[in-house]
N, CA, C and O atoms as a DFTB+ gen file, in Angstrom:
544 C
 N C O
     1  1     148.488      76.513     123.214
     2  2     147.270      75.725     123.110
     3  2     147.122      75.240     121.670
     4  3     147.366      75.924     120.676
     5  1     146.799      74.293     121.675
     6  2     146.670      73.274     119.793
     7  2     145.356      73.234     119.638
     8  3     144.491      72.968     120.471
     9  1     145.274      73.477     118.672
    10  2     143.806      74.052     117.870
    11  2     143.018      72.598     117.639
    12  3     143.598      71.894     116.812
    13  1     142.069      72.139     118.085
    14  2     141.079      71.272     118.157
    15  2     141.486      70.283     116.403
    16  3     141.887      69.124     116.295
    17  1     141.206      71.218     115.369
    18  2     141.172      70.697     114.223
    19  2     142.524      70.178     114.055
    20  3     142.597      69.447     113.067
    21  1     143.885      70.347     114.848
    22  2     144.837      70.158     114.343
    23  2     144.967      68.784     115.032
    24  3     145.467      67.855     114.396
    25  1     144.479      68.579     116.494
    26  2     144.871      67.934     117.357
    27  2     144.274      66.681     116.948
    28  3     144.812      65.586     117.107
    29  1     143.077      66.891     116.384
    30  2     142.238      65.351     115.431
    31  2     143.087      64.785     114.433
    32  3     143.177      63.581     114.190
    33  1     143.685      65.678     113.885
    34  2     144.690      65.487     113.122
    35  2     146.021      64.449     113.385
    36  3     146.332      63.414     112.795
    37  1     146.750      65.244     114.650
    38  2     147.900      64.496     115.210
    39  2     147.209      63.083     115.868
    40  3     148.199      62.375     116.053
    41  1     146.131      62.385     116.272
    42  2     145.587      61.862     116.526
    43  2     145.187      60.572     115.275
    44  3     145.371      59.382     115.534
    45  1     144.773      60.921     114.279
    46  2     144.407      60.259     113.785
    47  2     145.443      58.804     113.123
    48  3     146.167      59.165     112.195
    49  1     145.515      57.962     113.328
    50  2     146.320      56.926     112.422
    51  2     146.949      56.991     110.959
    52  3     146.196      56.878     109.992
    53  1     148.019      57.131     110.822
    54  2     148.678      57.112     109.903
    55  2     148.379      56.169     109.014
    56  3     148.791      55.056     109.344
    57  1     147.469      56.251     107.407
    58  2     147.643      55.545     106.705
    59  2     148.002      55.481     105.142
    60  3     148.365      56.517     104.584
    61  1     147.898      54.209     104.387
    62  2     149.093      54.907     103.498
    63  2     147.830      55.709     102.387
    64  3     146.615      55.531     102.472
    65  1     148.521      56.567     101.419
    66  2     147.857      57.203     100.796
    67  2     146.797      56.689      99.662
    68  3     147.200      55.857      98.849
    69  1     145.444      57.167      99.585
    70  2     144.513      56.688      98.699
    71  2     145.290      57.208      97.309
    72  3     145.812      58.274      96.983
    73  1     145.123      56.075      96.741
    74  2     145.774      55.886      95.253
    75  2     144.910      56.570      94.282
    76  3     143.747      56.690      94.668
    77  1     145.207      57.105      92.988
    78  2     144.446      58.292      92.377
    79  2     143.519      57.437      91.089
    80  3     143.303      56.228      91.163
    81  1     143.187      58.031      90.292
    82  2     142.042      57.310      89.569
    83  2     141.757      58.648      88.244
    84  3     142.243      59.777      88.183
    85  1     140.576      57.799      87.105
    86  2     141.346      58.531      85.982
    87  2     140.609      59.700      86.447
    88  3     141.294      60.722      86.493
    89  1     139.496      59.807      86.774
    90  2     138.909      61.192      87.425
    91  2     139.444      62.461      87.349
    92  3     139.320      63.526      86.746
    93  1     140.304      61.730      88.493
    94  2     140.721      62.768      89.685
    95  2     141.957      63.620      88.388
    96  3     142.226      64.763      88.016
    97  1     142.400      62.175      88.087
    98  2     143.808      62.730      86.920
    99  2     143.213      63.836      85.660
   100  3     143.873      64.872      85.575
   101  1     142.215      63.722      84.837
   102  2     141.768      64.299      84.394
   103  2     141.334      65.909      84.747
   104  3     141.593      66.930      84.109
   105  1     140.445      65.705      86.225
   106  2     140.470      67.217      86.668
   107  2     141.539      67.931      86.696
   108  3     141.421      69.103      86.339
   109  1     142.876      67.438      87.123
   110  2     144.047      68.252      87.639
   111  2     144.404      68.215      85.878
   112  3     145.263      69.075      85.680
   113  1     144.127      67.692      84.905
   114  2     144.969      67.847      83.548
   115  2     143.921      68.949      83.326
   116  3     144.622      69.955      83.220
   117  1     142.401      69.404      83.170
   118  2     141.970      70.934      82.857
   119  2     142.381      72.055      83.459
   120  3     142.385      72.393      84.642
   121  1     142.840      72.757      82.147
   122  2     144.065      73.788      82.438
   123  2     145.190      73.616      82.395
   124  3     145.977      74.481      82.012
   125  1     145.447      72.723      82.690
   126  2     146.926      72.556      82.199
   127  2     147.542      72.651      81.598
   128  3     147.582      71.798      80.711
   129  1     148.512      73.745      81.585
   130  2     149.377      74.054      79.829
   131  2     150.465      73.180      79.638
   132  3     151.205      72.768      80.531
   133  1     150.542      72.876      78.264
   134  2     152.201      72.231      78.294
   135  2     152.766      72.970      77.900
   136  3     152.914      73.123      76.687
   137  1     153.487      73.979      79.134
   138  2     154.534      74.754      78.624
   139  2     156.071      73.920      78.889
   140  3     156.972      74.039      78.059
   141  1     156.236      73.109      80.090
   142  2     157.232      72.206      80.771
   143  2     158.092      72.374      79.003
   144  3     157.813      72.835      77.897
   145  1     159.725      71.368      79.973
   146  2     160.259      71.574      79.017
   147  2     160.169      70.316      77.754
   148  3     160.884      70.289      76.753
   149  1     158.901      69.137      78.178
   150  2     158.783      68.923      77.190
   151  2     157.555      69.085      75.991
   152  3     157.350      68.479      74.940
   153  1     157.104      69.800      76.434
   154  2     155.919      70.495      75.564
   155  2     154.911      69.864      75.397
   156  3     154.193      70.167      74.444
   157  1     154.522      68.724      76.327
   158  2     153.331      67.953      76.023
   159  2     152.021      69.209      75.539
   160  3     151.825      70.172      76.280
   161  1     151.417      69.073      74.565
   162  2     150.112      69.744      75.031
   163  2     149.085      69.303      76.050
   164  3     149.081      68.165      76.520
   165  1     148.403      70.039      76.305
   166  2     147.013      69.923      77.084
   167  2     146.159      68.381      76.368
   168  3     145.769      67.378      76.965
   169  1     146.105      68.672      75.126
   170  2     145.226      67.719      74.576
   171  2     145.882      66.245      74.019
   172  3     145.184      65.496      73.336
   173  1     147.155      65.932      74.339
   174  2     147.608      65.020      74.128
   175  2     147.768      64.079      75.583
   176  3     148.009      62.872      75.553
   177  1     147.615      64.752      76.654
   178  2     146.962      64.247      77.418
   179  2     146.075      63.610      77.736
   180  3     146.204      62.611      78.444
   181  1     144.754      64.117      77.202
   182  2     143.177      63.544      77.332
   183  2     142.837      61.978      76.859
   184  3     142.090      61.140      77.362
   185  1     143.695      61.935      75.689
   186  2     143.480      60.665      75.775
   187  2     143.657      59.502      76.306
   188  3     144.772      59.181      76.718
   189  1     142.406      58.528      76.402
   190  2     142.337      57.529      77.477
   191  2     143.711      56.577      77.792
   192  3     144.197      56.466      78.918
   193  1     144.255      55.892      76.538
   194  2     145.716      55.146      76.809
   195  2     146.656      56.459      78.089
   196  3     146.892      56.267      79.282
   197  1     146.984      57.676      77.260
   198  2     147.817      58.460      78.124
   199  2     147.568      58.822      79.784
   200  3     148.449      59.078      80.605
   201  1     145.802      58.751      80.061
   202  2     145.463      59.366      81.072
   203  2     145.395      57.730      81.934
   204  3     145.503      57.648      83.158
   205  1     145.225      56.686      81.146
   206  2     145.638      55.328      81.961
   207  2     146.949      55.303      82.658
   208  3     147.007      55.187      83.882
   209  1     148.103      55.420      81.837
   210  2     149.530      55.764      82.269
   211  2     149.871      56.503      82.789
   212  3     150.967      56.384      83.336
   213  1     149.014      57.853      82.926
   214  2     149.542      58.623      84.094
   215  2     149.051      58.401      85.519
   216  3     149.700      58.598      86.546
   217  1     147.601      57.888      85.397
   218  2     147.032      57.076      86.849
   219  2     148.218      56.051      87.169
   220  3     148.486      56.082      88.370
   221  1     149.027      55.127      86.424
   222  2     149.697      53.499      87.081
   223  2     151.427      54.506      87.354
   224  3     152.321      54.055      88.071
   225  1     151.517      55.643      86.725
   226  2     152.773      56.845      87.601
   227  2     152.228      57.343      88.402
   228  3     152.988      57.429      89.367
   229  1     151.162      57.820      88.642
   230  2     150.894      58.414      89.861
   231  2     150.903      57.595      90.911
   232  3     151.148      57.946      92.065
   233  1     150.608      56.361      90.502
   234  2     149.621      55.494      92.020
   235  2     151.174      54.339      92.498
   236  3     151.420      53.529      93.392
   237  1     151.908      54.911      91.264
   238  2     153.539      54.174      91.413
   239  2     154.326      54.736      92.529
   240  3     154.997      54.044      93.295
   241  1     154.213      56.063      92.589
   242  2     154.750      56.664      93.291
   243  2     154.320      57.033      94.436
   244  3     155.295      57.189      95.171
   245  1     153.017      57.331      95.156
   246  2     152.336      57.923      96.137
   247  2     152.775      56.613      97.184
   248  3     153.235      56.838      98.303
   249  1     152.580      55.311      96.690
   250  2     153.125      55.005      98.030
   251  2     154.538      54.688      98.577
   252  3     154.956      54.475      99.715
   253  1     154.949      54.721      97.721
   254  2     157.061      54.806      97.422
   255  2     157.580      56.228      98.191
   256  3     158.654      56.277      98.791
   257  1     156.567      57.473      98.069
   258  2     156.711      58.748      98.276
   259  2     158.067      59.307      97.872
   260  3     158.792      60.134      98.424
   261  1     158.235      58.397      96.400
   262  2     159.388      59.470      95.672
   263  2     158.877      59.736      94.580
   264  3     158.097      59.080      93.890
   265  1     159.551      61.193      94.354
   266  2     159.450      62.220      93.369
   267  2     160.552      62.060      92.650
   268  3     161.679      62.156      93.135
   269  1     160.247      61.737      91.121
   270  2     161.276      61.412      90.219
   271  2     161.812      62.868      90.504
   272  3     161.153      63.843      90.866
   273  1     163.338      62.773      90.220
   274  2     164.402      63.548      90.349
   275  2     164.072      64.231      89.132
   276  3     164.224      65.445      89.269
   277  1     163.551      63.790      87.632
   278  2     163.999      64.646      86.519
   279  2     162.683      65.553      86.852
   280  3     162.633      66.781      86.781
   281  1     162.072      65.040      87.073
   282  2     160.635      66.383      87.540
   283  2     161.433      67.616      88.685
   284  3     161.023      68.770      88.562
   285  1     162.243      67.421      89.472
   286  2     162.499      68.663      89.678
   287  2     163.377      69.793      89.442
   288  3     163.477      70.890      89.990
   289  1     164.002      69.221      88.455
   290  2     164.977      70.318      87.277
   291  2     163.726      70.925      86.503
   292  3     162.591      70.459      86.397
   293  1     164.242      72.048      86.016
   294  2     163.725      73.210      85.237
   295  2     164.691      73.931      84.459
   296  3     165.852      74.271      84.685
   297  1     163.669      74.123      83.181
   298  2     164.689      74.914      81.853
   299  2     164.183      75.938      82.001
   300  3     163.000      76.155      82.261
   301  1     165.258      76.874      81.812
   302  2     165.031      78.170      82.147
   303  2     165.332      79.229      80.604
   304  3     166.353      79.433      79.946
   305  1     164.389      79.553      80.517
   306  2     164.460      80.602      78.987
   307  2     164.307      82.339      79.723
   308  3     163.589      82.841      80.587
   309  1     165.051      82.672      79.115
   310  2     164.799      84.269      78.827
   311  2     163.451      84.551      78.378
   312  3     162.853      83.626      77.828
   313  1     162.838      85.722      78.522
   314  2     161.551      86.258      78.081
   315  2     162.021      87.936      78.106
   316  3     162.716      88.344      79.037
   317  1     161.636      88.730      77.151
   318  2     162.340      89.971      76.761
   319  2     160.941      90.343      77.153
   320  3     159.860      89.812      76.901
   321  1     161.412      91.860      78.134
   322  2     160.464      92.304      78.939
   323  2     159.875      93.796      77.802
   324  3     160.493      94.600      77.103
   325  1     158.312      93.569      78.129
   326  2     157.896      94.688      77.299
   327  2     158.441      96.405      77.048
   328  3     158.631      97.260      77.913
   329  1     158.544      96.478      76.057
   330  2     159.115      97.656      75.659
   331  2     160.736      97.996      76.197
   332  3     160.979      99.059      76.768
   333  1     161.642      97.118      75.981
   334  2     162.949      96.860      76.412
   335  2     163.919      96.561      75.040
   336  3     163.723      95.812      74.083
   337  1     164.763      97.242      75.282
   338  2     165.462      97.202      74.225
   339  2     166.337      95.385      74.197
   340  3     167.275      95.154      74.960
   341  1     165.875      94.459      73.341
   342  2     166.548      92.912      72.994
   343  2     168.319      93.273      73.179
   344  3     168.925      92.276      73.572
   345  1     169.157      94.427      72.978
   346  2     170.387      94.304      72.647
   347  2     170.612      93.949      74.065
   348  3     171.458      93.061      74.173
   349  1     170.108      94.372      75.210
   350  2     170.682      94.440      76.697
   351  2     170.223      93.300      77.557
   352  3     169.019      93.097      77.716
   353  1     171.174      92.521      78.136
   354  2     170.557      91.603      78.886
   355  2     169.780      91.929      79.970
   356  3     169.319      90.964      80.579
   357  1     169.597      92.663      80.244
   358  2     168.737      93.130      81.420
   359  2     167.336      93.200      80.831
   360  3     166.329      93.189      81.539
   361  1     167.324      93.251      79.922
   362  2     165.712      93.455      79.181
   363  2     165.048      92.156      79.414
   364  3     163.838      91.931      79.416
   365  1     166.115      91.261      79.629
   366  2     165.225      89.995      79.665
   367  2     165.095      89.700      80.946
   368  3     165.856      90.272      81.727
   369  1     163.747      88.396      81.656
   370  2     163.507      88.216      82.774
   371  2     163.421      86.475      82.846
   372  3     162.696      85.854      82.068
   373  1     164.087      85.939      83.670
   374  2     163.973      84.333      83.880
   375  2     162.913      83.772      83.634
   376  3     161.990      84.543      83.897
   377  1     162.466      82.551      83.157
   378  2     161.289      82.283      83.288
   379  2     161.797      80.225      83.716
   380  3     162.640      79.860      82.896
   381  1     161.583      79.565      84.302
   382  2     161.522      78.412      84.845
   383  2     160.678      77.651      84.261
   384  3     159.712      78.387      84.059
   385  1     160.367      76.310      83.738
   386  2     159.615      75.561      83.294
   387  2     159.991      74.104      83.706
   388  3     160.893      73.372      83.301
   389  1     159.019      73.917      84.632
   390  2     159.182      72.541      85.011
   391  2     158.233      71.310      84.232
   392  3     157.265      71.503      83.496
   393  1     158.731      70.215      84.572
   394  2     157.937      68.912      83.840
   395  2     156.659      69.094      84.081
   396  3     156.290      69.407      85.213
   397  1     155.728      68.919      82.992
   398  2     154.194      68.773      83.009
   399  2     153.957      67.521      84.128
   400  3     153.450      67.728      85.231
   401  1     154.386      66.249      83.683
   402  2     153.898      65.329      84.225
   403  2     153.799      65.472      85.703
   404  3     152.961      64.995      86.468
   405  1     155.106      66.432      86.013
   406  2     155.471      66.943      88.042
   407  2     154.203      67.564      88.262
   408  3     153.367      67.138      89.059
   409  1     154.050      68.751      87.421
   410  2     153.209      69.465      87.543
   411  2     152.014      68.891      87.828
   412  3     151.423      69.223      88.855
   413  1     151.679      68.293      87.278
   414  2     150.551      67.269      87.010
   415  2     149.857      66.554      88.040
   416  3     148.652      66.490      88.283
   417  1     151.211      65.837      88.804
   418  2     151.219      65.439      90.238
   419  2     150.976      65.814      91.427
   420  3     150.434      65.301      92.405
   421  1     151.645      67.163      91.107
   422  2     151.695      68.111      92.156
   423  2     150.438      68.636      92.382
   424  3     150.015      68.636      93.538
   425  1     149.714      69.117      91.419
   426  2     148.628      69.336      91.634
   427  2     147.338      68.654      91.970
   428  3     146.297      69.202      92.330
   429  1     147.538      67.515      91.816
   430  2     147.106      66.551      92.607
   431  2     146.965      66.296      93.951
   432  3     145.987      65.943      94.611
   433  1     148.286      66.570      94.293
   434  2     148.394      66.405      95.440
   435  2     147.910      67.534      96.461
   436  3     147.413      67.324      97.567
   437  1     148.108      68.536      95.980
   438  2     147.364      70.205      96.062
   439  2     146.239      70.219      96.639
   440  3     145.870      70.453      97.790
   441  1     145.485      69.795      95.211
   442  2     143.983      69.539      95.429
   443  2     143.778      68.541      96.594
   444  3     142.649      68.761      97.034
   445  1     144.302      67.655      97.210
   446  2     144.037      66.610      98.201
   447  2     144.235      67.419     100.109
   448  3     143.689      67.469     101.211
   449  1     145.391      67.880      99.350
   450  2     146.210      68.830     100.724
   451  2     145.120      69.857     101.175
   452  3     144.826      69.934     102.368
   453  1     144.522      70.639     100.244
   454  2     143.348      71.670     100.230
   455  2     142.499      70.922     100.282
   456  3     141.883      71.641      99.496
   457  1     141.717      69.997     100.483
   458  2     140.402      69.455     100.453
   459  2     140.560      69.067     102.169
   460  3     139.893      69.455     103.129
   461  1     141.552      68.281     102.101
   462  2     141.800      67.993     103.847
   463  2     141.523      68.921     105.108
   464  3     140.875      68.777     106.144
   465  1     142.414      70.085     104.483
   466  2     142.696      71.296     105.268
   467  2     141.737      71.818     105.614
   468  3     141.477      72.064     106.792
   469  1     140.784      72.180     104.315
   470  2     139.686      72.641     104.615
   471  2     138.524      72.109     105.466
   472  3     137.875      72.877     106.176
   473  1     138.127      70.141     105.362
   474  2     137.173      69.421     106.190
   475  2     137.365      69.266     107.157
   476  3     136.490      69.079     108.001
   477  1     139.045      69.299     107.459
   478  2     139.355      69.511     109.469
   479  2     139.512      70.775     109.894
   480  3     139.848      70.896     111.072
   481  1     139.313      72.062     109.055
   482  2     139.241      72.987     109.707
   483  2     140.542      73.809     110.189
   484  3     140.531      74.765     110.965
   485  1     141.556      73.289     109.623
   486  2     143.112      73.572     109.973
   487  2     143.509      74.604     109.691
   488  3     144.576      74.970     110.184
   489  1     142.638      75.632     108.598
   490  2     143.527      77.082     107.996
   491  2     142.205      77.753     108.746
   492  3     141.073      77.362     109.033
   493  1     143.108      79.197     108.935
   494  2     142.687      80.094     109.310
   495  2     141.795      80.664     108.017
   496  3     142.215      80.544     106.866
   497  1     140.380      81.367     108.367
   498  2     139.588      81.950     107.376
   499  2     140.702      83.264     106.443
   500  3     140.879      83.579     105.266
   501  1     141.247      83.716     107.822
   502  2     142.303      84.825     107.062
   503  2     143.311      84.644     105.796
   504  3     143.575      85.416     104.874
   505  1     143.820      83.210     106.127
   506  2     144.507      83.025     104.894
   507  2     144.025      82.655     103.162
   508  3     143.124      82.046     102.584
   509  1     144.668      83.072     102.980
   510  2     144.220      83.461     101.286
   511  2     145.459      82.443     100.410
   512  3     145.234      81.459      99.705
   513  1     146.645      83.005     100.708
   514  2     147.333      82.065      99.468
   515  2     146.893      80.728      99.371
   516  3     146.552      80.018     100.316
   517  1     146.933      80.295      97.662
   518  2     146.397      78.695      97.696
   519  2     145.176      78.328      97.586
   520  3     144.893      77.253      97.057
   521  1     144.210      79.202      98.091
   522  2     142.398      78.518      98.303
   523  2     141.701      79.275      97.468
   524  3     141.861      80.494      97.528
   525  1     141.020      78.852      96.760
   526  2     139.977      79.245      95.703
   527  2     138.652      80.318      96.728
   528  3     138.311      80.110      97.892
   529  1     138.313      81.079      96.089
   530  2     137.317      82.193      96.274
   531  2     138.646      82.723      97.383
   532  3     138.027      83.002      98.410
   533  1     139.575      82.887      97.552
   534  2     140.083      84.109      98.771
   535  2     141.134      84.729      98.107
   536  3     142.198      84.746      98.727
   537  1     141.117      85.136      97.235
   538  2     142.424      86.226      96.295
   539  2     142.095      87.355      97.180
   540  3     141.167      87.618      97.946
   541  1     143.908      88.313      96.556
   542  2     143.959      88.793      97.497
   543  2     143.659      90.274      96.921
   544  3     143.614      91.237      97.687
């Protein structure tokens, strides 16, 4: 049996995606660290020229629905685990760092995916990963 909220869903007309705006871009840039591997900071972001250019990449891509390729490589650094002796490689633990700007996107898109989910009713109350107020 298909769950009412899902079935409005499969139902509804396919259309193409609402294009993003500096808003929306801004919310998903608070918090945002630039750890990626190119180190943007947080605050070199904010400004209006930069947060213009990342709205005309975002809104470049959403209806193309490609994901630049260099956004999904990641540099990967060592991080030496507390109280571990540096001589042994085992002391250290992977750490992955992907592109801010992906990041950036992604979370965008996050926030859209979770806003949906939630107004049609599609996740179960039980689930927790992903949704704000349900940690576990």
């Amino acid at each position: 049996m298909i769950d009412l909220g899902l079935m409005s869903y499969l139902m509804a007309p396919a259309s193409e995606p609402k294009l993003t705006n500096p808003e929306e871009v801004q919310e998903a840039i608070s918090g945002q660290q630039g750890s990626g591997p190119e180190q943007y900071p947080e605050q070199g972001f904010v400004a209006s020229p930069t947060v213009s250019l990342l709205v005309l990449i975002c809104n470049a891509i959403l209806p193309t629905h490609h994901f630049p390729t260099a956004w999904k490589h990641a540099r990967e650094i060592s991080i030496l685990k507390p109280g571990k002796d540096p001589a042994l490689p085992a002391s250290y633990g992977p750490i992955s760092l992907l592109d801010t700007i992906g990041k950036l996107f992604e979370k965008i898109l996050l926030t859209r995916f979770l806003h949906e989910v939630s107004v049609r009713g599609l996740m179960r109350d039980e689930q927790f990963g992903f949704r704000p107020r349900h940690s576990t």
